[in-house]
C-alpha positions in Angstrom: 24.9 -21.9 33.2 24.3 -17.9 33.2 21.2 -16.4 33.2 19.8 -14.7 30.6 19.5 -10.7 30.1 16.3 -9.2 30.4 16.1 -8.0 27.1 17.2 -11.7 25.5 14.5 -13.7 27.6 11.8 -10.9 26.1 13.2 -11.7 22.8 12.2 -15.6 23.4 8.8 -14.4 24.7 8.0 -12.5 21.5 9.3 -15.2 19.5 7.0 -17.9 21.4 4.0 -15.9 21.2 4.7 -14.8 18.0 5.1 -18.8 17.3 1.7 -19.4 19.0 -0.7 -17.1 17.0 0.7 -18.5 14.3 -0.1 -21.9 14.9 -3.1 -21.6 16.6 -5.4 -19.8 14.2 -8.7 -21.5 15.4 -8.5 -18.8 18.5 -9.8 -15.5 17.9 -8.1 -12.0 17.7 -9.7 -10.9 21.0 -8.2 -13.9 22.9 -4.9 -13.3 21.3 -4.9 -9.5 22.5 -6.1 -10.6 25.7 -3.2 -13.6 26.1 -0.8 -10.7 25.3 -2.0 -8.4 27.7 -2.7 -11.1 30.3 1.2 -11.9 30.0 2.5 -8.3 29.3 4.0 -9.0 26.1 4.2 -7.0 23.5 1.6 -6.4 20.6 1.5 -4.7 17.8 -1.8 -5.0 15.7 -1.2 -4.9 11.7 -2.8 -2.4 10.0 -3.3 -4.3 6.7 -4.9 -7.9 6.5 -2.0 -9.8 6.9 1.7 -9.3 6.5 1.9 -10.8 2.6 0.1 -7.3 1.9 3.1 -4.9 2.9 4.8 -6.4 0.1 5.9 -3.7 -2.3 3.9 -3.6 -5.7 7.2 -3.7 -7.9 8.0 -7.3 -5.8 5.0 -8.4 -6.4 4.8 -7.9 -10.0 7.8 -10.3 -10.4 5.8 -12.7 -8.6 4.2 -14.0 -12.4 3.0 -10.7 -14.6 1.1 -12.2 -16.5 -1.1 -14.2 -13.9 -4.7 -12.6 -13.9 -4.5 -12.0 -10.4 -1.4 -10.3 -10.4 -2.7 -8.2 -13.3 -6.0 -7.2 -11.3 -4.0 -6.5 -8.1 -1.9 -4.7 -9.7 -3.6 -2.7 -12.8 -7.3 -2.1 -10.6 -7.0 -2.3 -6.8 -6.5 0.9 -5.0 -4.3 0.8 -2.3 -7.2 0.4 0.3 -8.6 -3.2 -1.6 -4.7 -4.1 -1.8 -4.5 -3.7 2.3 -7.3 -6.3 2.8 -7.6 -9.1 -0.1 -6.6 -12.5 0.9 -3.2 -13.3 -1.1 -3.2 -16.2 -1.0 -6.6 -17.5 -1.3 -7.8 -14.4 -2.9 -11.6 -13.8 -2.9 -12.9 -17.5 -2.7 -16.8 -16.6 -3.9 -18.4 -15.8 -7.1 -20.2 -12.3 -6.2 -23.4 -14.1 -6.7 -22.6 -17.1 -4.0 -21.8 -13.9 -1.1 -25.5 -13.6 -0.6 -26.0 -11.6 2.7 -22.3 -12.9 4.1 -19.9 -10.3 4.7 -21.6 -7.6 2.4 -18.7 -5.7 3.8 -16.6 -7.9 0.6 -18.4 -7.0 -1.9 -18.4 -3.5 -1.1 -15.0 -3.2 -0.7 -14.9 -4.6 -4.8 -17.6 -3.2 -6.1 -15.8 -1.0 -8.5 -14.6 -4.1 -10.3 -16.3 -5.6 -13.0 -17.5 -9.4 -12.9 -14.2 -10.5 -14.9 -11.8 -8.5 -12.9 -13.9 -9.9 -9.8 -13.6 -13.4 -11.0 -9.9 -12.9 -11.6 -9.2 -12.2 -7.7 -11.6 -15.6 -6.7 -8.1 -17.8 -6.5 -5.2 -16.4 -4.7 -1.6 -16.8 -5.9 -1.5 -20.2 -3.8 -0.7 -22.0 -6.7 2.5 -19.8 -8.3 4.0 -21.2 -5.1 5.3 -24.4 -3.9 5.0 -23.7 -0.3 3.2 -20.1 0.0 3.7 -19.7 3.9 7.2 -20.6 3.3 8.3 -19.2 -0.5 5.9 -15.9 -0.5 8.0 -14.4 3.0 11.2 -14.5 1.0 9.9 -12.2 -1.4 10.2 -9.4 1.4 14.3 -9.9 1.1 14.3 -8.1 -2.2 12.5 -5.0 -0.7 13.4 -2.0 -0.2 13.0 0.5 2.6 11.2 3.0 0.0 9.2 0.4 -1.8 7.9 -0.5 2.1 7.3 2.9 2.8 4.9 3.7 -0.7 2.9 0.5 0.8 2.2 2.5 3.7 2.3 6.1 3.2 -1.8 6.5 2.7 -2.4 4.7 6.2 -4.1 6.2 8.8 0.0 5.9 10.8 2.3 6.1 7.7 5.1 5.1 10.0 3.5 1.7 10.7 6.5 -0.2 10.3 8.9 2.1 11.7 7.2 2.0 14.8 7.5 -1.9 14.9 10.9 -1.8 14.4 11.4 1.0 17.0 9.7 -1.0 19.6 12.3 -4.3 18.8 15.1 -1.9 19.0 13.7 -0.8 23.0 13.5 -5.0 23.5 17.1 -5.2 22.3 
């Protein structure tokens, strides 16, 4: 049996630890970074809350236009409330029910009214069958441009670029 290259047995490292922090979501961030580091693999921390936020606005409208959520997302987020709601679960609280907790939340939406708040509390878990598994395939349709107008306001603008440049290096 031949060995593998360099570059292919990185590949299976990424893949495997890429595989891992998915699975194990009870561990924290810090012990994630700290694995990585520990085991020189490579890291790249997104900028955005998770990945289901780079997807392009005009994607996401096809998604179900007429779904509050969509609508709110859409017609009253600015790009910065975009980058950190929770897609899928959206914003599970009433504003009243936050109390004290995370007061950095309902800063973050204060410039929404109560209805347009409400319409955030439930995600779009329920437009899909499988949300880990359907709401990924949305990114096939997208386009470089509609991935770079998600990013262009970011602190690095080139966010994804740089990802994909330091895959290329692995290859």
């Amino acid at each position: 049996m031949s060995s593998l290259s360099n570059s292919t047995e990185e590949i299976i490292r990424i893949n495997l630890i890429i595989c891992c922090l998915t699975q194990f979501s009870g561990i924290n961030a810090d012990s994630h970074i700290d694995f990585c580091n520990n085991n020189n693999l490579p890291l790249h921390i997104l900028y955005k809350r998770e990945i289901e936020n780079y997807l392009p606005l005009d994607i996401f409208e096809k998604i179900n236009s007429s779904n509050p959520f969509v609508r709110t997302y859409l017609d009253k987020l600015v790009d910065t409330q975009r980058d950190f709601i929770d897609i899928e679960k959206g914003i599970e609280k009433t504003r009243k029910n936050w109390g004290s907790e995370k007061k950095e939340v309902l800063n973050l939406f204060q410039n929404l009214t109560d209805k347009e708040f409400e319409s955030l509390r439930n995600g779009l878990n329920g437009e899909f069958n499988s949300f880990k598994g359907d709401y990924p395939q949305l990114f096939k349709k997208a386009t470089q441009c509609g991935l770079i107008e998600r990013t262009k306001y970011q602190q690095n603008p080139n966010e994804l670029k740089d990802i994909l440049d330091k895959i290329t290096v692995l290859l």
